[in-house]
C-alpha positions in Angstrom: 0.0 0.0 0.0 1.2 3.5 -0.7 2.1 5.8 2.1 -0.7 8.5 2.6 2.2 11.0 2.2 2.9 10.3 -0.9 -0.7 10.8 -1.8 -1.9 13.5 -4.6 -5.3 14.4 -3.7 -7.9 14.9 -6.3 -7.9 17.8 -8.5 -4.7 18.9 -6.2 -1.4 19.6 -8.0 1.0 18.1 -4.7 1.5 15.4 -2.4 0.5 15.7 1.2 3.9 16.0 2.2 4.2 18.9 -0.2 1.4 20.9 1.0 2.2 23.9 3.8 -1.3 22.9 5.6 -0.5 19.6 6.1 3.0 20.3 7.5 1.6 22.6 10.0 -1.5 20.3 11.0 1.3 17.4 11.7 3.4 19.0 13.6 0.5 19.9 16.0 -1.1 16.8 16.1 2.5 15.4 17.4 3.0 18.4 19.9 -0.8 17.3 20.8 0.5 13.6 21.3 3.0 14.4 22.8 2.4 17.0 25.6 -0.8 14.6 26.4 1.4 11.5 26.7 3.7 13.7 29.0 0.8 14.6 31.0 -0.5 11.5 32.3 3.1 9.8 32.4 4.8 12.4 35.0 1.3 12.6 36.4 1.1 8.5 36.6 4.9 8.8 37.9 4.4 11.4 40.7 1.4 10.1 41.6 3.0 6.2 42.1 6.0 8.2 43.7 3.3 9.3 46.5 1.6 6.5 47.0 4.8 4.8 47.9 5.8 6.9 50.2 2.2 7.6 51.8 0.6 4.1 51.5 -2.5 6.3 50.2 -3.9 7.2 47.2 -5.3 10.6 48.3 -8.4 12.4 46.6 -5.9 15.4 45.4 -3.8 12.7 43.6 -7.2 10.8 42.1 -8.0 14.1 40.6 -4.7 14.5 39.3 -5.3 11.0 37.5 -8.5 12.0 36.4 -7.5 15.1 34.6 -4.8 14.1 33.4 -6.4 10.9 31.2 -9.3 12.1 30.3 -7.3 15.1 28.9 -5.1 12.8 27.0 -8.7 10.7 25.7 -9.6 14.0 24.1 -6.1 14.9 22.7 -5.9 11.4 21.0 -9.3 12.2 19.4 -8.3 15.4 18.4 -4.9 14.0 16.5 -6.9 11.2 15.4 -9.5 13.9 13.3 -6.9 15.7 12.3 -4.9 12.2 10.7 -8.7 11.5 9.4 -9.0 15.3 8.1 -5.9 14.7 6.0 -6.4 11.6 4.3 -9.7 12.3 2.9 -11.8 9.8 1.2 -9.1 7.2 1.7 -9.9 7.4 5.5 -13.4 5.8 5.2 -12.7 2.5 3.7 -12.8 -0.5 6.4 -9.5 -1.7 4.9 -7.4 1.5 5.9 -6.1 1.7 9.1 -7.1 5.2 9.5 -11.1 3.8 9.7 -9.9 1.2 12.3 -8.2 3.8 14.6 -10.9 6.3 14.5 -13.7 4.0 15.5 -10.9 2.9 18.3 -10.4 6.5 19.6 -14.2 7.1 19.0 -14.8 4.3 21.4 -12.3 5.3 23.8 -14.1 8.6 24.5 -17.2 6.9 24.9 -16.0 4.7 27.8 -16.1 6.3 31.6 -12.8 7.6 31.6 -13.5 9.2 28.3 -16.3 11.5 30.0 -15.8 15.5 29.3 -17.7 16.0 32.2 -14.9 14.2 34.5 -13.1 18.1 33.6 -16.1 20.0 35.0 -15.8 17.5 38.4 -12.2 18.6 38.8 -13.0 22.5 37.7 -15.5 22.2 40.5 -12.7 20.4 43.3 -10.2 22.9 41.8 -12.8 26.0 43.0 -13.3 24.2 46.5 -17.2 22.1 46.0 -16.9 18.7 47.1 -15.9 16.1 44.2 -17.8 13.6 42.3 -15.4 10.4 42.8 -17.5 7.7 41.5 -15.4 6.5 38.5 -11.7 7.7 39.8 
């Protein structure tokens, strides 16, 4: 199979890999990926550091946990529309691993973790209400 860089799309006069756009949208879908995979790696890090030490896994460091994956869910999905953005109409056949992936991150998001609203539970611990703890 050909490499989706080296893809002309219709009616267009340049690869992918040619076009200004598509450079840009790359390199932030990897600063994206990356900065969210820092995230909830120092976060996972510190927060096994503490525990450790402590024996506990306090609610301050479930939070943590909670912002920080959820955050990273909704990052994936974001680099994972942009990937789907870019390779157009190839994207949307089941035998391209772009439409596999999708439906994978799509899923993801849809799973408990996945929940935007988990970021309004720790906007409203961050501002001192009481948190909702049921899934962290």
């Amino acid at each position: 199979m050909r490499s989706p860089r080296d893809k002309t799309p219709r009616l267009a006069k340049s690869t992918l890999r040619d076009n200004h756009h598509v450079q840009f949208q790359i390199g932030e879908a990897e600063a994206r990926l990356r900065s969210a995979r820092h995230y909830v790696e120092s976060t996972a890090t510190r927060v096994f550091q503490e525990v450790l030490a402590s024996g506990k896994l306090t609610i301050e460091r479930r939070i943590d946990i909670r912002m920080a994956a959820t955050f990273a869910i909704h990052e994936a999905n974001a680099v994972a529309d942009t990937a789907w953005q870019i390779a157009g109409a190839t994207a949307i056949f089941t035998g391209n691993s772009f439409e596999r992936r999708l439906r994978d991150i799509r899923t993801l998001t849809q799973q408990v973790q996945g929940r935007q609203s988990h970021l309004q539970d720790v906007g409203a611990y961050l501002m001192g209400l009481e948190p909702s703890l049921s899934f962290a």
